[in-house]
C-alpha positions as CSV (number, residue, x, y, z in Angstrom):
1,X,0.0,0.0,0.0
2,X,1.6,3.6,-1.1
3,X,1.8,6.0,1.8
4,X,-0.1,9.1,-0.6
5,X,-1.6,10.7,1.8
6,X,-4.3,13.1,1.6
7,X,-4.2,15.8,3.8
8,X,-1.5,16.9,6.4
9,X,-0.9,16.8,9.3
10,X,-2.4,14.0,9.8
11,X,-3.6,11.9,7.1
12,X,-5.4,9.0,7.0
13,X,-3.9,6.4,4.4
14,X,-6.6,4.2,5.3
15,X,-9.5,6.1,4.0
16,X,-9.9,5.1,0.5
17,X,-10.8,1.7,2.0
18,X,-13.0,3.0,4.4
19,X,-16.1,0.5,3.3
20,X,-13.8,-2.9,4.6
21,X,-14.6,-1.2,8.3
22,X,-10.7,-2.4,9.2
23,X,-10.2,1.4,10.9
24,X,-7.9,4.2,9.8
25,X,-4.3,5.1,10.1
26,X,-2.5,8.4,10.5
27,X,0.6,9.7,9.2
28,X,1.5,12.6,11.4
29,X,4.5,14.4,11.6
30,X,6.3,14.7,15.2
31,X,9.3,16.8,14.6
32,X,8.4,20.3,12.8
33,X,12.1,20.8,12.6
34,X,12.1,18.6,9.6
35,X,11.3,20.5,6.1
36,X,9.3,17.3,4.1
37,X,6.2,16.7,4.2
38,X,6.1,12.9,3.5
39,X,7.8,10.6,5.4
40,X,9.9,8.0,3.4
41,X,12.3,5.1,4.3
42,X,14.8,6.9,6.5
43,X,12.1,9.1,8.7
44,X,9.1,7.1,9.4
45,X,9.3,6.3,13.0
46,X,10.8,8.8,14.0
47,X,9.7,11.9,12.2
48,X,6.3,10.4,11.2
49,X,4.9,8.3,13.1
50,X,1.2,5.5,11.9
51,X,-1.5,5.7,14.5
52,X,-4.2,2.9,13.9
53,X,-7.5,3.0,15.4
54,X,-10.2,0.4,14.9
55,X,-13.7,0.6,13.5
56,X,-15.8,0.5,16.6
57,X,-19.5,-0.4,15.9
């Protein structure tokens, strides 16, 4: 699955399959010093971080 995500700061990656009720997940970015706005290989987990929730229903 591509990390595109939507709308910053926090995107939800998850939201284009939104109908399979499995939750959604957040890119959000934790260290304003840094001057990208996507994460990539060398920053996610510590620059971006992925915060899943679950569908409650």
């Amino acid at each position: 699955m591509p990390l595109l995500a939507s709308e910053y700061p926090a995107a939800n990656v998850l939201e284009q399959y939104s109908y399979l009720h499995i939750g959604a997940m957040y890119v959000v970015k934790v260290n304003a010093s840094v001057k990208q706005e996507n994460p990539d290989a060398t920053n996610l987990g510590t620059d971006f971080v992925l915060i899943w929730g679950d569908t409650v229903e």
